[in-house]
C-alpha positions as CSV (number, residue, x, y, z in Angstrom):
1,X,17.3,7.9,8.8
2,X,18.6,5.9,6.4
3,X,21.9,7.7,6.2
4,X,20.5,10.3,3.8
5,X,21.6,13.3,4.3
6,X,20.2,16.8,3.1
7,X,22.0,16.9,-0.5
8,X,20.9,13.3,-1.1
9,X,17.3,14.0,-0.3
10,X,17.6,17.6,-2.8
11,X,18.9,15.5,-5.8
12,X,16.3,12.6,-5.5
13,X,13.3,15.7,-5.4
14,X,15.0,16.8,-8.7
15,X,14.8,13.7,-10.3
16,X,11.2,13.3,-9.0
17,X,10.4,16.5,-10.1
18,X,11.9,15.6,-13.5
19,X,10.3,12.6,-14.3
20,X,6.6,13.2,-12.9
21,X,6.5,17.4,-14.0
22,X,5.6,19.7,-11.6
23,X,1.9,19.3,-12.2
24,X,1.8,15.7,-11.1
25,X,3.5,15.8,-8.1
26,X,0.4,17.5,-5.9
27,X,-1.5,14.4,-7.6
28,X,1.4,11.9,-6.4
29,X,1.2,13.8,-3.1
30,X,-2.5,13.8,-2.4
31,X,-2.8,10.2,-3.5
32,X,0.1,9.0,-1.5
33,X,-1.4,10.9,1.3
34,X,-4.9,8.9,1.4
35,X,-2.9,6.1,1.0
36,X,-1.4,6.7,4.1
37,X,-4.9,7.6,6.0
38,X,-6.1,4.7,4.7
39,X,-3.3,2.6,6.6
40,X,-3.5,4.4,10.0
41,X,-7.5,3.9,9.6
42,X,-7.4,0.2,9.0
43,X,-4.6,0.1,11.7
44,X,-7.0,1.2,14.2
45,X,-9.5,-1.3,13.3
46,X,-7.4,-4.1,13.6
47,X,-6.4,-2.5,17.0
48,X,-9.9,-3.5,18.5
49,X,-10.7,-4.9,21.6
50,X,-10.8,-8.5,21.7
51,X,-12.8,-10.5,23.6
52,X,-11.5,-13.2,26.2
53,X,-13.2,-16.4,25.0
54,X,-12.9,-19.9,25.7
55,X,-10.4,-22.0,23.1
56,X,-13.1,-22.7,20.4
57,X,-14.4,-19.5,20.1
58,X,-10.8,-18.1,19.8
59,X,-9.9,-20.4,16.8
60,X,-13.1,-19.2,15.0
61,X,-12.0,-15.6,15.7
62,X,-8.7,-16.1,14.9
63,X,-10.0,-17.8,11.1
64,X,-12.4,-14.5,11.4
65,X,-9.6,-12.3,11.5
66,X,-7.5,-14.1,8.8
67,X,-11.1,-13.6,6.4
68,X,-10.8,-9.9,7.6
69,X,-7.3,-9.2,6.9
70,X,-7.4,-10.6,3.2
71,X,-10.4,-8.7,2.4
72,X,-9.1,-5.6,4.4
73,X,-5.6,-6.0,1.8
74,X,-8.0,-6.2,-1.2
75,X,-9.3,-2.7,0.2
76,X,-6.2,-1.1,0.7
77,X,-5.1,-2.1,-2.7
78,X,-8.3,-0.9,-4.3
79,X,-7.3,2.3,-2.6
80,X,-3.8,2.6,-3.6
81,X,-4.6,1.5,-7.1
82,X,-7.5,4.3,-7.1
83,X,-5.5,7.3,-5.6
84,X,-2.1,7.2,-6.4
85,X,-1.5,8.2,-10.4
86,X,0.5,5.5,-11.9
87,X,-0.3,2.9,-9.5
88,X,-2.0,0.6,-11.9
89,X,0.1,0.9,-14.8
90,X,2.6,-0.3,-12.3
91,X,0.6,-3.1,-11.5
92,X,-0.4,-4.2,-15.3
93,X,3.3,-4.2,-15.9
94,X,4.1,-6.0,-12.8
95,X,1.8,-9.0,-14.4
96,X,3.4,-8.5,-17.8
97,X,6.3,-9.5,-15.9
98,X,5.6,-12.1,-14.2
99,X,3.8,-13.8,-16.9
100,X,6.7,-13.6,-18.8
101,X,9.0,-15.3,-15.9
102,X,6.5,-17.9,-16.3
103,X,7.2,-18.7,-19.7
104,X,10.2,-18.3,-19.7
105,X,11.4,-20.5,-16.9
C-alpha cells in the first residue's frame, strides 16, 4: 500500500499526534469517520436501479442525475466542513489563496 512500511506509518502518527494534541485526535477520528459513512451512504444512492427508458427519457434522467450529483457534492461538503475539526479553516484559507493567485497573475 503505497510502499509504507510499519516505521513510516509510526513516525507520521507522531507527527499527527504532535501537531493536533492528543485530545483532538478522537475529534479528527470521529469526524473523519462520518465523513467516510457519508461517502458509502451517498454511494449507495447513486447505485440505484435505473430504469430502461426510451432515448428521451434517458437524456432527462441523465441531466437529472447531473442536478443530483452537484447538489449531492454540496452535501458531502456541508458534511465534511461540519464534522471534521479544521476543515473550514482549511477552506477559508484555500480562498485566501486563490484570491491571491488572482491578483497576482
Amino acid at each position: 500500500m503505497f510502499g509504507l512500511g510499519v516505521p513510516e506509518l509510526i513516525i507520521i502518527g507522531i507527527i499527527i499526534l504532535l501537531i493536533f494534541g492528543a485530545k483532538r485526535i478522537p475529534e479528527i477520528g470521529k469526524g473523519i469517520g462520518g465523513a467516510i459513512r457519508e461517502f458509502r451512504g451517498i454511494g449507495k444512492e447513486l447505485q440505484g436501479p435505473k430504469p430502461k427508458t426510451k432515448k428521451s427519457k434517458v437524456k432527462k434522467l441523465i441531466q437529472e442525475e447531473n442536478d443530483a450529483e452537484s447538489s449531492i457534492e454540496a452535501k458531502v461538503a456541508k458534511k465534511v466542513i461540519e464534522q471534521v475539526p479544521g476543515a473550514k479553516k482549511v477552506m477559508e484559507i484555500n480562498d485566501k489563496v486563490n484570491k491571491v493567485k488572482e491578483i497576482i497573475g
